[in-house]
C-alpha positions, 0 to 999 in steps of 0.5 A, a space after each residue: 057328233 055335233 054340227 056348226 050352231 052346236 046342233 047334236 047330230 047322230 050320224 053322217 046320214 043324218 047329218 047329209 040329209 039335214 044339209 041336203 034339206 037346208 041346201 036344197 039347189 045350191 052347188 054340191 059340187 061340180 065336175 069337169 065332163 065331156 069339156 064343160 062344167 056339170 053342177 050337182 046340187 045338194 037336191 040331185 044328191 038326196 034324190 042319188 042317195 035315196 034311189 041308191 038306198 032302195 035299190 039296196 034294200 030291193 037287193 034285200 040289204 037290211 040295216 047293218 048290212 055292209 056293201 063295197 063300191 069298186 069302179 075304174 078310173 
C-alpha cells in the first residue's frame, strides 16, 4: 500500500494515525447538529480511536479479533 509522496504504508491504521499526526487540528470532517455546524479534527479522531482501541482490549479483544458496529439512523 502506498501514499501520496510514494511512502510505503503497511495498513489503513498506519496510514490514519500518520495523517492524524501530520494533520493535527485541521478539519476531519464536519457535521450538521442540533442546527449548527460541529468541527472534527484529525486530533478529536486519534484520541476517538485510541479510547475506542482500549475499551476493546479492556473487553479482552486481542489482534485479530473482529468486532461488528450496528447503530440506528
Amino acid at each position: 500500500m502506498t501514499q501520496a509522496g510514494g511512502e510505503t504504508l503497511r495498513s489503513l491504521p498506519e496510514m490514519f494515525f500518520k495523517r492524524a499526526a501530520r494533520y493535527g487540528d485541521r478539519a476531519r470532517y464536519r457535521v450538521f447538529r442540533d442546527g449548527q455546524w460541529k468541527e472534527f479534527t484529525w486530533r478529536d479522531m486519534d484520541t476517538a480511536v485510541r479510547e475506542i482501541a482500549a475499551g476493546l482490549i479492556a473487553l479482552g479483544f486481542v489482534k485479530g479479533a473482529r468486532a461488528a458496529r450496528s447503530e440506528e439512523h
